[in-house]
Backbone as numpy.savetxt, mean C-alpha at the origin, in Angstrom:
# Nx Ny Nz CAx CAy CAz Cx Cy Cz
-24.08 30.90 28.02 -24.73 30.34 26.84 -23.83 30.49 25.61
-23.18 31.86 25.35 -22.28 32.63 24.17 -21.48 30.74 24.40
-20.80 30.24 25.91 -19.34 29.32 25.60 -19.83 27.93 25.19
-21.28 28.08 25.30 -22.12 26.25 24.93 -22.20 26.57 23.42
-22.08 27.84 22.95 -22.44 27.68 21.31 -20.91 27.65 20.95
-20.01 28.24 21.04 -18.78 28.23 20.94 -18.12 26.70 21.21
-18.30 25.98 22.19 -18.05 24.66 22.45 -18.61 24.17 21.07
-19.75 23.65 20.65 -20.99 23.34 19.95 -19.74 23.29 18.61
-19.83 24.31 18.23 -19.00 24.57 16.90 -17.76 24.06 16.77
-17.13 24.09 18.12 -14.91 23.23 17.89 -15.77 21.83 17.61
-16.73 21.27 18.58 -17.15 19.89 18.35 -17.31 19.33 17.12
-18.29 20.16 16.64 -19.29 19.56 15.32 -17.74 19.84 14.37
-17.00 21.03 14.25 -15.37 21.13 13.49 -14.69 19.62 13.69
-14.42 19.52 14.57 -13.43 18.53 14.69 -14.21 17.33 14.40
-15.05 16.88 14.58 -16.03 15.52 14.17 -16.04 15.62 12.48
-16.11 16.50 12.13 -16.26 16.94 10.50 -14.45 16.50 9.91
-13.43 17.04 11.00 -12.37 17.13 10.31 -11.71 15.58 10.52
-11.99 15.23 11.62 -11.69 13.41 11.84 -12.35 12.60 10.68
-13.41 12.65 10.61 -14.09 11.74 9.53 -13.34 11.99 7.62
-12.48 12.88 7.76 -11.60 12.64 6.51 -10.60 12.41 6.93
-10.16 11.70 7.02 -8.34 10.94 8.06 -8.16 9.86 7.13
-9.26 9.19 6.34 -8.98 8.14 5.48 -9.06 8.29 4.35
-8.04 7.90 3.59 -7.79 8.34 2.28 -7.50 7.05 1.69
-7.80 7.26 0.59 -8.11 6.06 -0.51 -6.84 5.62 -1.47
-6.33 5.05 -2.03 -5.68 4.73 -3.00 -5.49 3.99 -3.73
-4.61 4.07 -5.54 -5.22 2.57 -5.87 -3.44 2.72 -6.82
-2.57 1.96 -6.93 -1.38 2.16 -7.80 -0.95 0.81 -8.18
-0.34 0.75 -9.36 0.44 -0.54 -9.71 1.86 -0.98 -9.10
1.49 -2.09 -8.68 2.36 -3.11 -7.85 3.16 -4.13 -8.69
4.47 -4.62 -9.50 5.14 -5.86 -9.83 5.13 -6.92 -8.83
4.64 -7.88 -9.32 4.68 -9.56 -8.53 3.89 -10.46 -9.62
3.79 -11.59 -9.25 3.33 -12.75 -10.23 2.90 -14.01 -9.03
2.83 -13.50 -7.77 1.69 -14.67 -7.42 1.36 -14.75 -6.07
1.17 -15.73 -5.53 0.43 -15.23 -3.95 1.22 -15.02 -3.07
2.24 -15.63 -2.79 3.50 -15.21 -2.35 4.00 -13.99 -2.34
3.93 -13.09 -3.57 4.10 -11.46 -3.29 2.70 -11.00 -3.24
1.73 -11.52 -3.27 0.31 -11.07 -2.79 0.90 -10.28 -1.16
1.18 -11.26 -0.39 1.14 -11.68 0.85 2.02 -10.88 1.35
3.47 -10.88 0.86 4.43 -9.99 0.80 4.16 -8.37 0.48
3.44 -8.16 -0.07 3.30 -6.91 -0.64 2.45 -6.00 0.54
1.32 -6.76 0.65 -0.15 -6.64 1.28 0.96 -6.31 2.86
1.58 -7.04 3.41 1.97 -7.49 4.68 2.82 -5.95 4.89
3.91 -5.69 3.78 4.72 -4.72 3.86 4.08 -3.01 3.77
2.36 -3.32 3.75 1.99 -2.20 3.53 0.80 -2.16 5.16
0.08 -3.42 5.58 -0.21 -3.11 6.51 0.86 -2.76 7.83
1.87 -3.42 7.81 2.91 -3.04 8.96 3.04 -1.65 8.66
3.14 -0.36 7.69 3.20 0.59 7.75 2.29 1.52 8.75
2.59 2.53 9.59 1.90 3.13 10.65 0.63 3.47 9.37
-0.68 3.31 9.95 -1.56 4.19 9.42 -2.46 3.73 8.25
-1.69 2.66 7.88 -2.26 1.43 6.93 -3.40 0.97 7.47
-4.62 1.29 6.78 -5.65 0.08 7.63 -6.09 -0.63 7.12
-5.86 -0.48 5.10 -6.05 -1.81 4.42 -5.51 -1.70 3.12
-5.32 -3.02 3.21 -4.43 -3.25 1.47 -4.45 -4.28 0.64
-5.04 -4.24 -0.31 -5.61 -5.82 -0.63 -5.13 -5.49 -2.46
-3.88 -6.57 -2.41 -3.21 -6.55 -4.25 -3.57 -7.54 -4.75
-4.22 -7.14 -6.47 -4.52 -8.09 -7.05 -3.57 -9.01 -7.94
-3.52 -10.44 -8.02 -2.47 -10.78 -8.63 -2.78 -10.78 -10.26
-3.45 -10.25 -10.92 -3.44 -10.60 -11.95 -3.72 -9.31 -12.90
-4.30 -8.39 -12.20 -3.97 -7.26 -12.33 -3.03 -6.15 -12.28
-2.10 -6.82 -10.62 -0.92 -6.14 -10.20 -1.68 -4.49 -9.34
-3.19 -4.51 -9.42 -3.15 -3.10 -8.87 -3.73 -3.11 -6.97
-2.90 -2.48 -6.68 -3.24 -2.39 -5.02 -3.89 -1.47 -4.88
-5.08 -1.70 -3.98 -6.18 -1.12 -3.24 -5.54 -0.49 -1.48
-5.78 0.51 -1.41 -5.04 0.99 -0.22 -6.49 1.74 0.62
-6.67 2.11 1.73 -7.20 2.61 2.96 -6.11 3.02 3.72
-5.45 4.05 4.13 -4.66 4.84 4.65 -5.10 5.85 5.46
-4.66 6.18 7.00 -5.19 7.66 7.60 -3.78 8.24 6.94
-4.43 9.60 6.10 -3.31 10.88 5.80 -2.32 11.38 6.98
-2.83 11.41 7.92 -2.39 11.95 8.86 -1.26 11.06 9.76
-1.08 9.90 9.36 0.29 9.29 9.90 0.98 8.42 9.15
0.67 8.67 7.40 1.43 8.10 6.45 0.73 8.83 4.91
1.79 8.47 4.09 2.31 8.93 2.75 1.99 8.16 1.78
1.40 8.08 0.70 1.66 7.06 -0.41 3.47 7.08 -0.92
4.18 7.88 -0.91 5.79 7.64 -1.02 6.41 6.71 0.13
5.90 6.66 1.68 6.38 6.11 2.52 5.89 4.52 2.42
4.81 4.78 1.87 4.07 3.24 1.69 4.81 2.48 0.65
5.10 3.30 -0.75 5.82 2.65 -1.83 7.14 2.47 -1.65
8.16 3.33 -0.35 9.06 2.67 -0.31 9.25 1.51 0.70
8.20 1.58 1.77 8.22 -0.18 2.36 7.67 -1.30 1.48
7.30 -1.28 0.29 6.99 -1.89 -0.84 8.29 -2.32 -1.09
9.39 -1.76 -1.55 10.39 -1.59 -2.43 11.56 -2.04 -1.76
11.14 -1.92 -0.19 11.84 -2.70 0.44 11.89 -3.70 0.87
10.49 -4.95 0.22 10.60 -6.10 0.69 10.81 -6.36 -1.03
11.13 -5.57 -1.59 11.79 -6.53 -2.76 10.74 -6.24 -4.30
9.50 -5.16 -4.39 8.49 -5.22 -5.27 8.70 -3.52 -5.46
8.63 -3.38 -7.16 8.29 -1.96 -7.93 7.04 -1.74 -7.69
6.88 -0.33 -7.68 5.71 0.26 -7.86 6.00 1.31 -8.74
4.37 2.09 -8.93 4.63 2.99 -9.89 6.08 4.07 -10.00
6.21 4.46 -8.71 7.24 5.35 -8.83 8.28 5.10 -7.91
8.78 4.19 -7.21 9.52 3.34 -6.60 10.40 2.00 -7.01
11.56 2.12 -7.24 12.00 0.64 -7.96 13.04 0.32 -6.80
12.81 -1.47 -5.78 13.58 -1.95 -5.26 14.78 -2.14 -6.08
15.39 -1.84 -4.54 16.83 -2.14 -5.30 17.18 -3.84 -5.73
18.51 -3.61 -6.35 18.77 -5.19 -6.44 18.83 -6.12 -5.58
19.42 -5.86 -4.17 19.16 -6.42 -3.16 18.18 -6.84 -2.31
16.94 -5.92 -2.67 15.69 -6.23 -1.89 15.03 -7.31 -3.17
15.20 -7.11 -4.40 14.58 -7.69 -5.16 15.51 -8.83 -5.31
16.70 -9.39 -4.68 17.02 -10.39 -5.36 16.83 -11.08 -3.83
16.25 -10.82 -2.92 15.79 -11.66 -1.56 14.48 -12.10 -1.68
13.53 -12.02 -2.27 12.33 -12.36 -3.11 12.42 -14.33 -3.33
11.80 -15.00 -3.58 12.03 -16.23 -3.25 11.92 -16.29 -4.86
12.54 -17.11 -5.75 12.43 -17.71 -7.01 11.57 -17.73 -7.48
10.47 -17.83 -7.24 8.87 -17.82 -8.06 8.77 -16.86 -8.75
8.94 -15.65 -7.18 8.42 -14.11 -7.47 9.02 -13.05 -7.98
10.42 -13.77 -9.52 11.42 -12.94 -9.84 10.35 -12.48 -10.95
9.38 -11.18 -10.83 8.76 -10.87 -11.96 9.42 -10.14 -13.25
10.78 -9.82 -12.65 11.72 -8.94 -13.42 12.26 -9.67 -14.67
12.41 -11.77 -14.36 12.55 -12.64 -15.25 11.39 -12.94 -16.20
11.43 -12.57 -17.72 10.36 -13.23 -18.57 10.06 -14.82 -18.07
10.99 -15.38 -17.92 10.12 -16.64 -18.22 9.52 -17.08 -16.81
10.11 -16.34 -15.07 9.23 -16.56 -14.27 7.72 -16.05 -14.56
7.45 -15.14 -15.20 6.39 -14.46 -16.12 5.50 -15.51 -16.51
5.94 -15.95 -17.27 5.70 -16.64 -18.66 4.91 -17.51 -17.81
5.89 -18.63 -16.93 5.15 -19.58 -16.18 4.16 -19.47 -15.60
3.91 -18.14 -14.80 2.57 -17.65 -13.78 1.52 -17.11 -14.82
1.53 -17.23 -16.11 0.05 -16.99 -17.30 -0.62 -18.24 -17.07
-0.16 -19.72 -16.96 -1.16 -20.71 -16.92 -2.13 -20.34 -15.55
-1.12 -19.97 -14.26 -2.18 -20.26 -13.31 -3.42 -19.32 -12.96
């Protein structure tokens, strides 16, 4: 009886400790339109452990769902940075940011400028 209460307790532990595996996040993302929507979003679900990521374009702020336990918000912001987009504490290099397609040079004022009408 003592090993059914002992069982009882690792169970109800570990059911308690699984159900926090998902962790929340919310940080600012550079882009200017759906194209790095897509890009951004894409470079963060391919990350292990990503289970959702949804960036706003007009806001710039990404919504994240992450398990802790097989990824990083640093590991996430640098597969960000490597398809070419800043984040808060991550800046692509010139090379990832100059593979970015012409629209989505947010680093240019006047690609800027243009993406306020839409």
């Amino acid at each position: 009886m003592k090993k059914i209460g002992v069982l009882l307790v690792m169970l109800i532990s570990m059911s308690a400790f699984s159900q926090d595996k998902n962790a929340r996040a919310t940080m600012e993302v550079d882009g200017v339109c759906n194209m790095c929507k897509e890009r951004i979003e894409k470079a963060c679900i391919k990350t292990k452990g990503v289970k959702s990521a949804v960036w706003n374009v007009s806001t710039h702020e990404l919504n994240l769902i992450y398990d802790a336990r097989k990824t990083d918000l640093n590991t996430i912001e640098n597969n960000i940075a490597a398809v070419g987009h800043d984040t808060e504490n991550v800046i692509a290099t010139d090379e990832a940011y100059n593979s970015v397609h012409n629209c989505c040079r947010y680093r240019d004022e006047s690609v800027v400028d243009d993406h306020k009408d839409d």
